[in-house]
N, C-alpha and C positions, 0 to 999 in steps of 0.2 A: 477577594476579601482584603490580601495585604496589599493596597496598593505601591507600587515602587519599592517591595520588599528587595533589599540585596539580596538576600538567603536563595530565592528565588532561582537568582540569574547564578548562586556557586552552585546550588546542589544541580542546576538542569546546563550548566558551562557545556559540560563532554558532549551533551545531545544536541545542544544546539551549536558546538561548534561541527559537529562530525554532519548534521542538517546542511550548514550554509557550504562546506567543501561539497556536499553529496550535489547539494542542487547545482552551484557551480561547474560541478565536472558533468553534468547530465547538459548541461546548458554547450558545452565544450565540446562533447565527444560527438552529440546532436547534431551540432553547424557542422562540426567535418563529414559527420558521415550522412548528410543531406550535400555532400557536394562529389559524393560518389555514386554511380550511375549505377541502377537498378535495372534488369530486364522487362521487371514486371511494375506496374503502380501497387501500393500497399493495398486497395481495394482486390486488386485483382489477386496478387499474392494469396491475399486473407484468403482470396473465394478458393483458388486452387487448394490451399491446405484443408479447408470444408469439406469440401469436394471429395478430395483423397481420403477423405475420413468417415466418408458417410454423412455427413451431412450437412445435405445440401437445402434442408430445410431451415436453418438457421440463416438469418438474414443480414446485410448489412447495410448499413443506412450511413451517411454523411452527416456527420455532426458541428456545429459551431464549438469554438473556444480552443486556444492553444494547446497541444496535446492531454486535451478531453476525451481520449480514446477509453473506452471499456468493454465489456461483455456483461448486458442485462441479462438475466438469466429467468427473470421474469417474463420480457416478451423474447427471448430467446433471438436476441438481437446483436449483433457487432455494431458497434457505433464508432465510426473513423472521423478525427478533426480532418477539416479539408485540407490540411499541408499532406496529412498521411494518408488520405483516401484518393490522391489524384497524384502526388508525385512518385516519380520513379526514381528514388533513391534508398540507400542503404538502412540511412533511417527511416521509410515509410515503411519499408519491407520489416524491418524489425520488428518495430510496432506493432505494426499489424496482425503479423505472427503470434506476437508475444499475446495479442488479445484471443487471436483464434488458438492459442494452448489455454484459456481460460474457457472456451466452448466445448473444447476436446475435453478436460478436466470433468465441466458438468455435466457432457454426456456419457461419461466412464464411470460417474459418483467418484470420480478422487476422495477418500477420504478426508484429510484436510480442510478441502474444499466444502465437502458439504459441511462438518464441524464449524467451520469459520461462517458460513450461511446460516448453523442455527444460529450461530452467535450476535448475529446482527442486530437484531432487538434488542438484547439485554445492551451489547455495547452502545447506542446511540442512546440510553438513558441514564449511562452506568457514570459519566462526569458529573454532570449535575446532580442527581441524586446520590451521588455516592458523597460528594461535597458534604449535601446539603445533611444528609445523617451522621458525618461525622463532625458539621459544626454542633449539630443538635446532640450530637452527646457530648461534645465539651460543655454547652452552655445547660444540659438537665443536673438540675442539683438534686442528684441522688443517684449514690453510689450502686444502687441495685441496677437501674436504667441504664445509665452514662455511660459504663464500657461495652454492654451488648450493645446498643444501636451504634457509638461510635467503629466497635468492631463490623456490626455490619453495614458501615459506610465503606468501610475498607474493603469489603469481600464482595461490594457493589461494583465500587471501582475496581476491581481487582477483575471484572466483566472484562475492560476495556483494556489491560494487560494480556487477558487471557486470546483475546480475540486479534490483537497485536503480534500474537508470538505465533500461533495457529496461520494467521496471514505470511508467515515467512517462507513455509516451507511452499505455499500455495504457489506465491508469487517467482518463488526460485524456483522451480517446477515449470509453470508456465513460460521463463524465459529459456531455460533448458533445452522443452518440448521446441521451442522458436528456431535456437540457437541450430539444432539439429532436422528440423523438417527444411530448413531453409536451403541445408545443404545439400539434404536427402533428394529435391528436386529440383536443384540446379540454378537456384533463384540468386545464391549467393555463393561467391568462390574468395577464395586469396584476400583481395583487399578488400572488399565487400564484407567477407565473411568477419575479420579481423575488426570490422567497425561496427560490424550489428551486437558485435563480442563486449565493443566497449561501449555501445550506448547501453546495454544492456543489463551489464555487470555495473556501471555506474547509476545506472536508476534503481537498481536491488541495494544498493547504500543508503536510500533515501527512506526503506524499508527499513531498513537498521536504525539508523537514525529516528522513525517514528515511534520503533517501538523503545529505544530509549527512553526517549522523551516521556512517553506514558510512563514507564516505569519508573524514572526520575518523579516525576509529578506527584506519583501517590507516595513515594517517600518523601519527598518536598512535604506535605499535608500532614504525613502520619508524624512526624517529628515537628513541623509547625503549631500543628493543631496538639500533640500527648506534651509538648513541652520539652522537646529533644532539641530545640534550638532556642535561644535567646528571643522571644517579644518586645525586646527592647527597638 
């Protein structure tokens, strides 16, 4: 709505600068530990940790796009980009891991985990509609209306907050679970260990940083839109 707004770029500064250090050192910690030699490739890694877990009905499949790596939990599937499903390094290993504590998670019901699962519908509607009801109670003229639907744009978006903050502990848990199964079978020691440590802990920044961001945004809004900041 406000194009080129400055207000914009002070109130959401801290998110998007702690975003461009978080992806930079993921970019960093990545190259080095893709140059430390792995026993196992990340596909096989991932199948071992499965395997160990019971389950060996979850699948994994090789995916396209630069670490596009996830866990569908739909088709109950591990998806590995092909840097991490075929190489044998510190970072394929990680990764990989890091995806198969997101299969362990859904097949233990992690709380969190399932919490942030319901969450997922309302969040993927909760930006734009949460926008859109709190422009429409600025612009309804009448005061009976205007602050219940602008409040409930706020408690719209406040979805996509909610499901931001639920995602943290999910995602710190699943690197955890990685960090220590890795050890636990031998897949990673010493230097190895120390690098799945750092890709790791620096892509749970990127986490932080998102949920920032959301957070930022809808105070950006709430004080854009009630008149907490200058229109000028």
């Amino acid at each position: 709505m406000f194009f080129f707004d400055p207000w914009y770029f002070v109130i959401l500064a801290p998110a998007l600068l702690l975003g461009a250090w978080a992806q930079a050192r993921v970019r960093s910690t990545y190259q080095k530990a893709n140059q430390i030699p792995a026993p196992l490739s990340g596909a096989a890694a991932a199948q071992h940790i499965l395997d160990s877990a019971g389950l060996q009905h979850v699948g994994i499949e090789e995916t396209h796009g630069m670490l596009s790596d996830h866990f569908d939990p739909r088709e109950n599937v591990l998806r590995l980009s092909s840097e991490v499903y075929h190489n044998r390094s510190a970072a394929a290993v990680g990764i990989a891991a890091h995806e198969a504590g997101h299969a362990i998670q859904f097949a233990e019901r992690y709380a969190p985990l399932v919490v942030r699962n319901a969450a997922v519908p309302a969040a993927r509607v909760g930006p734009w509609l949460g926008i859109g009801l709190m422009l429409l109670g600025v612009f309804i003229n009448s005061p009976t209306y205007s602050a219940p639907v602008f409040l409930t744009g706020v408690a719209v978006f406040g979805t996509v907050v909610f499901f931001q903050l639920v995602n943290l502990p999910v995602e710190f848990d699943a690197s955890n679970r990685a960090k220590r199964l890795l050890v636990d079978y031998g897949i990673t020691s010493g230097e190895s260990e120390a690098a799945v440590r750092s890709v790791l802990n620096a892509a749970a920044w990127t986490y932080v940083a998102a949920t920032l961001q959301t957070i930022l945004t809808l105070l950006y809004y709430i004080l854009r839109l009630s008149g907490g900041v200058s229109r000028d």
